[in-house]
N, C-alpha and C positions, 0 to 999 in steps of 0.2 A: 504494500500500500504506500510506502514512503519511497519507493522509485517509481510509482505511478503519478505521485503527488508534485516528485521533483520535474519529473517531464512535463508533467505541466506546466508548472514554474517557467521550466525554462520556454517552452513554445509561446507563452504569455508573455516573458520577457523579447524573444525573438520580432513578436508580434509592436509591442510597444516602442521597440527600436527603431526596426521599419519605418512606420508611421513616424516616429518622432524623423528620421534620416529624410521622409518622405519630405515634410514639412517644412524641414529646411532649405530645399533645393530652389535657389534661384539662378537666373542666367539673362547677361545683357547680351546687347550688340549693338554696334555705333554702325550708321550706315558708311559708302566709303566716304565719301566726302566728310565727313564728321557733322553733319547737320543735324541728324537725330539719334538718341539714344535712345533705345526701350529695355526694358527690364521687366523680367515675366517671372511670376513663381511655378512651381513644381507641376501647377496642372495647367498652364500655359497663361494663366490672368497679367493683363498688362497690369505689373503695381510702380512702375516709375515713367516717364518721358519726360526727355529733355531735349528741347531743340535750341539750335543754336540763330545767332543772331543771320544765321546765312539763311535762315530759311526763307526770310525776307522777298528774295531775289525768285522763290519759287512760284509756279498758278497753287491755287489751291487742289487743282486735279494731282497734279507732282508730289505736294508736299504728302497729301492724301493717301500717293499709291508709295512714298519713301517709306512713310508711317507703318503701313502694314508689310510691305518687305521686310524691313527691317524688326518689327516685331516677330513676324515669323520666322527669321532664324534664330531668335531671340528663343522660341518658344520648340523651333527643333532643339537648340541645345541643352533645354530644358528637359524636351524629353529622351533625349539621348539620356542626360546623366540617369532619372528616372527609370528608363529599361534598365540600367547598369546595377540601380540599386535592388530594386523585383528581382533581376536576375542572380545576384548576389542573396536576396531573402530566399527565391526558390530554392536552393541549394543548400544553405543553409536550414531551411526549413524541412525538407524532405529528410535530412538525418535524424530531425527530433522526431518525425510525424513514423517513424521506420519502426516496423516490429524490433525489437532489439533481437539481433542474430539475419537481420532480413537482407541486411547486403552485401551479406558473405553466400556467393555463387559458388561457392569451390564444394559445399555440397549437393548439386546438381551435376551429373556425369553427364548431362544430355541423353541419357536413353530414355527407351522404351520403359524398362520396368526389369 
């Protein structure tokens, strides 16, 4: 019962990491010119922009289409780190989630019986 109790523990703690790891992911990107900056969190929400005084010089259809360019690589690099961390939890999660003895293959000969 007290190493059913602790794998729990720890899948619980596994679980709360994550999330907490999730939470914290943010990710900019300046377009090239440096006229905008955007900054997205973990689940791609624009939480900063800064434009700079060159935007001036843009239509507003330009600044418009700089704005979301630039957001969304903002928000790919975002979710890149994101898969990175899921796929780091996946892995880690599956050895608590494992019958204990279940990923040890070397008793399976591959036959019939």
């Amino acid at each position: 019962m007290d190493e059913l109790e602790a794998r729990a523990r720890r899948q619980l703690d596994s679980l709360t990491e994550v999330n907490e790891r999730l939470g914290r992911i943010v990710a900019s990107e300046t377009s090239p010119n440096g006229e905008v900056r955007a900054e997205v969190d973990g689940m791609g929400a624009l939480v900063d922009l800064k434009l700079s005084d060159r935007v001036g010089g843009l239509s507003g259809k330009q600044l418009e289409q700089l704005i979301v360019a630039t957001a969304n690589v903002a928000c790919q690099k975002a979710f890149a780190q994101r898969a990175k961390v899921m796929e780091e939890f996946s892995e880690e999660f599956a050895g608590l989630v494992a019958a204990p003895g279940a990923h040890d293959d070397s008793r399976n000969d591959g036959g019939d019986g």
